[in-house]
C-alpha positions in Angstrom: -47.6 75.5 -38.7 -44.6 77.4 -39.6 -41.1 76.9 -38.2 -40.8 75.3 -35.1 -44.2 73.6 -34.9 -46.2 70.9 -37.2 -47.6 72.9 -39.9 -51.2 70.9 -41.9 -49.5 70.5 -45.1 -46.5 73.4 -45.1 -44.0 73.3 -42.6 -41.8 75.4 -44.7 -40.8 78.6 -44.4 -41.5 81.3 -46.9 -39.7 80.5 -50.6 -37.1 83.8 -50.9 -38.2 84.1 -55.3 -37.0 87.0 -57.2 -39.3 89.6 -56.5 -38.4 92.0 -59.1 -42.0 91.3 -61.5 -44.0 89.9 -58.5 -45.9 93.4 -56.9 -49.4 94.1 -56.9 -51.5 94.9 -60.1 -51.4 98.9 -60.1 -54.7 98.4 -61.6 -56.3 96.0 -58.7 -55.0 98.3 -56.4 -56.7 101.3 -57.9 -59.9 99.6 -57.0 -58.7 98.3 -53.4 -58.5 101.9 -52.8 -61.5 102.7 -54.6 -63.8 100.8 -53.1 -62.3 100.8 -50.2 -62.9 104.9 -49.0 -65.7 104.3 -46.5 -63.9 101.5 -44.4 -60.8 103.3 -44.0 -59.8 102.8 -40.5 -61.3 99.2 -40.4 -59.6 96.3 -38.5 -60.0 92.7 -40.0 -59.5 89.7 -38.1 -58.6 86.1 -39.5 -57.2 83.2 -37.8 -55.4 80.7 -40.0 -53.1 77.5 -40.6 -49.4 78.0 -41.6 -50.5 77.6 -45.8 -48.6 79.0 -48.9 -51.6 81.4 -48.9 -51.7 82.9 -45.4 -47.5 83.0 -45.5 -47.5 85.1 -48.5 -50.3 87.1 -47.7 -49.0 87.9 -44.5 -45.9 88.4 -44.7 -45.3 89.8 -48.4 -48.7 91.4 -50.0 -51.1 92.4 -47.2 -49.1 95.7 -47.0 -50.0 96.5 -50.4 -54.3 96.2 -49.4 -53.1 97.8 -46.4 -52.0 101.2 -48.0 -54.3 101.0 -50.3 -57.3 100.1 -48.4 -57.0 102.2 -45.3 -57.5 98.9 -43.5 -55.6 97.0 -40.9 -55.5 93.1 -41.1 -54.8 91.0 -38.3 -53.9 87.7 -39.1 -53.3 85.1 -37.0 -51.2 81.8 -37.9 -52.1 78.9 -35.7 -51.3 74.9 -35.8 -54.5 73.3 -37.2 -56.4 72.3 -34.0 -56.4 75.5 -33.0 -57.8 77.3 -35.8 -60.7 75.0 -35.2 -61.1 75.9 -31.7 -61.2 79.7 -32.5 -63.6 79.5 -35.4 -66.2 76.9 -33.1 -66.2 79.1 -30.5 -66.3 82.3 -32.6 -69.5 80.6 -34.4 -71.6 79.7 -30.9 -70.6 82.8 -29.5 -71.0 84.8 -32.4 -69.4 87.1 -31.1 -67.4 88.1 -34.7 -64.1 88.1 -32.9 -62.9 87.2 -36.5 -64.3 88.8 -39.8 -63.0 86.5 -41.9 -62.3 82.3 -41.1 -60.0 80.0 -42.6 -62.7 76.8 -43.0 -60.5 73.5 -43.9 -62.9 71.0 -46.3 -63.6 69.0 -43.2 -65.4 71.4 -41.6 -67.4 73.1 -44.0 -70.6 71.0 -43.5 -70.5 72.7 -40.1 -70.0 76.4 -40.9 -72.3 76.3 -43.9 -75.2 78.5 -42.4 -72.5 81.1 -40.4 -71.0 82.5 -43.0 -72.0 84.2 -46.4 -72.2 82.6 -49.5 -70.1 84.1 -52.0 -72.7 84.6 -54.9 -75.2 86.4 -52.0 -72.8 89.6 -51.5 -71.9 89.5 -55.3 -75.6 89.8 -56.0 -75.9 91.9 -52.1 -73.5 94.0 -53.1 -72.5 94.5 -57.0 -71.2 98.2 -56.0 -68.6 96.8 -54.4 -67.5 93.6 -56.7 -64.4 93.7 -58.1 -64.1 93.9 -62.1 -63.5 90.6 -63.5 -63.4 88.3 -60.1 -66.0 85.2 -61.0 -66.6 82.5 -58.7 -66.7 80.3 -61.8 -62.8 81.3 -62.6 -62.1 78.9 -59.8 -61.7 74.8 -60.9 -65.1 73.6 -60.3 -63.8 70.5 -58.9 -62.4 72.5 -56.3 -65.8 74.6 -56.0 -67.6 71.2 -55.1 -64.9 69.4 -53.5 -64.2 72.3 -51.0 -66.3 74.9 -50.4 -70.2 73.5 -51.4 -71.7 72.0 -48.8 -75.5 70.8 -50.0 -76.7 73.8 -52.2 -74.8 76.7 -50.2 -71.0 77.4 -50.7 -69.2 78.7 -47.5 -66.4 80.2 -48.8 -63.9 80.1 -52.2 -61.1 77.8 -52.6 -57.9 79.1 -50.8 -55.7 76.7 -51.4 -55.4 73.2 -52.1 -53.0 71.3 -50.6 -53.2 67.1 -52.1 -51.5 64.1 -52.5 -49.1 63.7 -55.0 -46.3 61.3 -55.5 -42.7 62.6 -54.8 -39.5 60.6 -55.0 -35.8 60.9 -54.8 -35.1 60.3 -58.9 -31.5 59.4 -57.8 -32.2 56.8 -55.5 -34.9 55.4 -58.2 -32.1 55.6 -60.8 -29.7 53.7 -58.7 -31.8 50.9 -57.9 -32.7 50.6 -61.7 -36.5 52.0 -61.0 -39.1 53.8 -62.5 -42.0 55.6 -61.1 -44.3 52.9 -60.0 -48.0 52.1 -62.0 -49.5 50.5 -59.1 -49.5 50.6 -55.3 -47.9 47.0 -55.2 -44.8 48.5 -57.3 -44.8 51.2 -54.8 -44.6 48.8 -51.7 -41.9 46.8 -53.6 -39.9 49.8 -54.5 -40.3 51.5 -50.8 -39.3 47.5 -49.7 -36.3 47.1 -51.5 -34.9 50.2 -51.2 -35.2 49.8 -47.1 -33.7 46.3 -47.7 -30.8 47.7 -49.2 -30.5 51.2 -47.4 -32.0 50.6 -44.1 -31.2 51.7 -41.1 -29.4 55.0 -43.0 -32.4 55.3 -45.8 -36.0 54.5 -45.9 -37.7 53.8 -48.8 -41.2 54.9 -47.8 -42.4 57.5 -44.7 -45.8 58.7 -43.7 -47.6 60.9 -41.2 -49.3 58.2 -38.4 -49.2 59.8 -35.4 -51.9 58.3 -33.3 -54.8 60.8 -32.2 -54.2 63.8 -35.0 -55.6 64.4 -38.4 -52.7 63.6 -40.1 -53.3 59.8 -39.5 -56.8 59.7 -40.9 -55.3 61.5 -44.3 -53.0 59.4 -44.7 -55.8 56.1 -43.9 -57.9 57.6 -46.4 -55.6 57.7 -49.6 -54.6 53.7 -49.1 -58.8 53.3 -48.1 -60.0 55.3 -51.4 -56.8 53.7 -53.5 -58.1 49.8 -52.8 -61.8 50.6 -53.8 -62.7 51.3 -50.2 -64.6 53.7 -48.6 -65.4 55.6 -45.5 -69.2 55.4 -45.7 -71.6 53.2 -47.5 -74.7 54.4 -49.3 -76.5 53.9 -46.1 -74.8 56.1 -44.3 -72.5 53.1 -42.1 -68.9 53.1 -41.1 -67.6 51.1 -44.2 -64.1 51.1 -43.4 -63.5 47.8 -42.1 -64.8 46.3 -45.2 -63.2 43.8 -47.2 -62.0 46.6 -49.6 -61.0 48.4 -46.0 -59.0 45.5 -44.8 -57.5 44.7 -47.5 -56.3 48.5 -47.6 -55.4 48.1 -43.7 -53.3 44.6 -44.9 -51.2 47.0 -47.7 -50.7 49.9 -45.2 -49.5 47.6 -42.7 -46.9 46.0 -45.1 -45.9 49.6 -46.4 -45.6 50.7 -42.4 -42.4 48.1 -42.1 -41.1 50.1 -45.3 -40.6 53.3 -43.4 -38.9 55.0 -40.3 -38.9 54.0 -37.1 -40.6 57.2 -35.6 -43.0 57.2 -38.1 -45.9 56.5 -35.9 -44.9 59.8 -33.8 -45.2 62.1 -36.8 -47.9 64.7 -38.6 -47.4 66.3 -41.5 -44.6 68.0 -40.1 -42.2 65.1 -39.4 -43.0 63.0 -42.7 -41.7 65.9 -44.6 -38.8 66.1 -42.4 -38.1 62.7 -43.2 -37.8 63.5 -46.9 -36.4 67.1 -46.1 -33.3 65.3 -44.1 -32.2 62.4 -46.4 -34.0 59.7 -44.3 -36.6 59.0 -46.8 -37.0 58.2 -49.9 -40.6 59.0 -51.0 -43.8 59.4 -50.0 -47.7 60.2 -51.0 -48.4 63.5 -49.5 -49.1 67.2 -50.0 -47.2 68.7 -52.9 -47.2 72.2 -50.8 -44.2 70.4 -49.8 -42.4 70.3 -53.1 -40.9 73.4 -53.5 -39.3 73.7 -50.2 -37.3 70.1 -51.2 -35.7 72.4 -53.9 -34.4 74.8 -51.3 -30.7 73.9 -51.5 -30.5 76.2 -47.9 -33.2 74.3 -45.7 -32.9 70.7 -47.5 -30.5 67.6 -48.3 -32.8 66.9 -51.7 -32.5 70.3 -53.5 -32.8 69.1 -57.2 -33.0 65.3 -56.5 -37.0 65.3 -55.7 -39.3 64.0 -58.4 -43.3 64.9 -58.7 -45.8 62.2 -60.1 -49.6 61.1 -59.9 -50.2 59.0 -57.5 -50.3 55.1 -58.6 -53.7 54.0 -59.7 -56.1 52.7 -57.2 -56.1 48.9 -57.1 -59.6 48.2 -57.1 -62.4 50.2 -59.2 -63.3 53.4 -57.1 -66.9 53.4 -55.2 -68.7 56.4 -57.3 -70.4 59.0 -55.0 -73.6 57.2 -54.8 -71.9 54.0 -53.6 -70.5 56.4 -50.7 -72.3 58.5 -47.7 -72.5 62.3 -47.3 -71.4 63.1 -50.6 -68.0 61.6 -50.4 -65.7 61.0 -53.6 -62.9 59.0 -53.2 -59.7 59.1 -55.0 -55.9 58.2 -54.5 -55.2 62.1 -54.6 -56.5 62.8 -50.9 -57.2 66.3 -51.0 -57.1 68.6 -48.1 -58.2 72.6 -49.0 -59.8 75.2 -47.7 -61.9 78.1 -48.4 -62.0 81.8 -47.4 -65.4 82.6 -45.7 -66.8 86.0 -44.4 -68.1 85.7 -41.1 -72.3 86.3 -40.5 -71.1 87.4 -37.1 -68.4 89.9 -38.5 -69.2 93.7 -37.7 -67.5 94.6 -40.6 -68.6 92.1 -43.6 -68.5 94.2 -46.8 -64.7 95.2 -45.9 -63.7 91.6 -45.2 -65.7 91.0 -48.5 -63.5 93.7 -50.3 -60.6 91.8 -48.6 -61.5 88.2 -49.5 -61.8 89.1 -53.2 -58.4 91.0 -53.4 -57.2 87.8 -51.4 -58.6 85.4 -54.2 -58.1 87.1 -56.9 -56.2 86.0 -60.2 -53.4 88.7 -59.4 -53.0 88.1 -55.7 -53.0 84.1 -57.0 -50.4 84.4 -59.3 -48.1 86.6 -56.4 -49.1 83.7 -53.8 -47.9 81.2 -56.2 -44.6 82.3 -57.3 -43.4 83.8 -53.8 -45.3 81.3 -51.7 -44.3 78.5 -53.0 -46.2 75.2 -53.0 -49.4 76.2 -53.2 -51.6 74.8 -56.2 -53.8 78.2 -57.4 -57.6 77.5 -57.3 -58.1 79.2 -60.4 -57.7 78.0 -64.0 -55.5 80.2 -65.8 -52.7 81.1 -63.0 -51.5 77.5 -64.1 -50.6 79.0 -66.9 -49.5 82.6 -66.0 -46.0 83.2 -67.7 -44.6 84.4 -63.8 -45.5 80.9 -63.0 -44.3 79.1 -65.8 -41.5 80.7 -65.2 -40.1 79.4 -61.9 -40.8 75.8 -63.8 -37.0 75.2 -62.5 -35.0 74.2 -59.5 -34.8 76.3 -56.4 -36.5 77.5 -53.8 -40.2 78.3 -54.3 -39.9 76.1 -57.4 -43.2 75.5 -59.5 -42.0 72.3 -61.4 -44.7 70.2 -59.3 -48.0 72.3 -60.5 -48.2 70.3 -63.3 -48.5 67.2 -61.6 -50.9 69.0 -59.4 -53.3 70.5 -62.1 -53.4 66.7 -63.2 -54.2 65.7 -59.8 -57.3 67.7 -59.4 -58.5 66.9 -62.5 -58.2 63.1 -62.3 -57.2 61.8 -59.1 -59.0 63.9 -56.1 -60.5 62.4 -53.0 -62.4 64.4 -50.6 -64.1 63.7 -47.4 -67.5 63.2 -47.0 -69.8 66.4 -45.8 -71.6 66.1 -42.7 -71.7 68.3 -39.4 -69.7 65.8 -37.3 -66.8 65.3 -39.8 -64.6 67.7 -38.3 -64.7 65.9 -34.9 -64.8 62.3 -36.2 -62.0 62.9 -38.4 -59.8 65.1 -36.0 -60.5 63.1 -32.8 -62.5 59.9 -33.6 -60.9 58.2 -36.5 -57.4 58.6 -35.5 -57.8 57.4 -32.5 
């Protein structure tokens, strides 16, 4: 999470975009302040993971709620683990160290009754609801894939890191390629590029390391992309069915496609890999796409190309085929939601805060300084400051596309159940 240390989907640092057109809505801040007048003085709390979101925020556009609010926001960036480990002891504590958590998908079956559903304080509190922010503005596939758990939602999407496909277009072009239509291409592709490039380039890289989170995201995409499945209707382990070994069989042959040290690496190092020239391609989070195009941080700045994932071999399982509400899908998604702590002594402020921190017009400024992110609402897809940056360079949006597509036709998420977080962060990948 940010430089130095392996960051969940964003081990980039801040994109440096023009900033000329990218400040605050005078207008949304007119009503930060507004609304704001009887909190002045307030301290917020949130711990969070190194994402587009949280970097922008925090370094760029909280001093803009800040003057405008009164308030003071503390937030705190933290490697993934460790955000977990606040917000569980935070929530049996309940103490309301924070006001506000940062709740990845995987845990939100967990947190469901300790924080405040969204549409509760916009009914709760209509006073203090900000003109035009709907919960139904966000992609309802994100809604359900992220932030419902059963018939409460915990939070609002954040941010929404997924898999996407990403490819050195040069090295394809050499080796007379185009972007593969099925996972076998892609093996054969990452295989003969190795074959011919090996030791000094790779053709396919991953994020294995025994023991962390990262292995089980990468498990799932080849699981959900041969028909397989985590959990079966009944509620069993399903993942060493013939649909999960054959999907162990594949991984297995793309492993011997990849670098050597693959095995030791999260997030953090697979990007690396890609960042550094020792890679070739890979399935993994598009945050990662705009700091490729930084010509300052990056060997790749203008060779990487963004695609949907190849088709899953073998027909998906539906929902009802699966346990716990899990839908699988070839684009592995990994988002979060912002969430307003029950045990916060300050909720309506952090409430103010969480809609300013949603909003279309702190979105759009996330996107096109942030870089990476995909927005969780419709229209900033379309925003002309994002359309914009649809170019090479740092903080680049020339991915989104392929994101938007993504979400729309490709998402896997995890299944929902209270012991997801700790079978998928410490069970699974071991």
């Amino acid at each position: 999470m940010g430089m130095g240390m392996p960051s969940r989907r964003g081990f980039f640092p801040m994109a440096h975009a023009q900033s000329d057109d990218l400040r605050p809505s005078e207008e949304v801040l007119a009503w930060v302040k507004e609304v704001s007048a009887p909190f002045r003085g307030t301290t917020l709390k949130l711990a969070t993971e190194s994402t587009p979101p949280s970097n922008a925020i925090n370094s760029q556009l909280k001093q803009y709620f800040e003057e405008a609010s009164g308030m003071t926001v503390e937030i705190e960036v933290l490697p993934l683990e460790q955000v977990l480990q606040k917000l569980t002891l935070d929530i049996a504590s309940q103490l309301g160290t924070y006001d506000l958590y940062y709740i990845d998908q995987s845990w939100a079956a967990f947190t469901a009754r300790d924080v405040f559903d969204p549409r509760e304080q916009l009914a709760d509190k209509p006073d203090l609801a900000m003109p035009d922010w709907k919960v139904e503005d966000f992609l309802p596939a994100l809604v359900d894939g992220i932030a419902r758990y059963e018939d409460r939602l915990v939070g609002v999407p954040y941010d929404i890191p997924i898999f996407i496909m990403m490819y050195r277009k040069d090295i394809w072009e050499e080796m007379g390629f185009q972007a593969p239509t099925s996972l076998e291409e892609y093996y054969e592709q990452a295989k003969a590029i190795t074959d011919a490039k090996g030791p000094d380039l790779y053709g396919a890289t991953g994020q294995m390391k025994s023991g962390h989170y990262s292995l089980e995201c990468d498990w799932t995409a080849w699981l959900w992309g041969h028909g397989g499945s985590i959990f079966n209707a009944d509620g069993k382990f399903s993942g060493n069915d013939d649909r999960g070994l054959e999907a162990m069989e594949y991984w297995d042959r793309l492993f011997k496609t990849m670098p050597p040290g693959v095995t030791g690496w999260t997030w953090d190092g697979q990007g690396q890999s890609i960042a550094q020239g020792v890679a070739a391609s890979m399935m993994s989070w598009g945050e990662f796409f705009p700091y490729f195009d930084d010509p300052s941080a990056t060997k790749v700045s203008g060779l990487m190309e963004a695609v949907r994932c190849p088709p899953p071999k073998n027909p998906l399982r539906t929902v009802v085929e699966t346990g716990f509400g899990e839908i699988p899908g070839v684009g592995h998604q990994g988002g979060s939601s912002l969430a307003v702590s029950r045990n916060s002594k300050n909720p309506d402020a952090a409430w103010i805060f969480r809609q300013w921190a949603t909003s279309y017009d702190t979105q759009v400024l996330i996107t096109a300084l942030g870089g990476g992110t995909g927005p969780t609402r419709t229209a900033v897809y379309d925003d002309p400051r994002i359309v914009a940056r649809n170019r090479v360079g740092p903080g680049t949006t020339r991915h989104l596309n392929v994101v938007r597509e993504t979400i729309a036709n490709d998402m896997g998420s995890e299944p929902d159940l209270p012991e997801w977080a700790e079978l998928s962060n410490d069970t699974i990948p071991v």
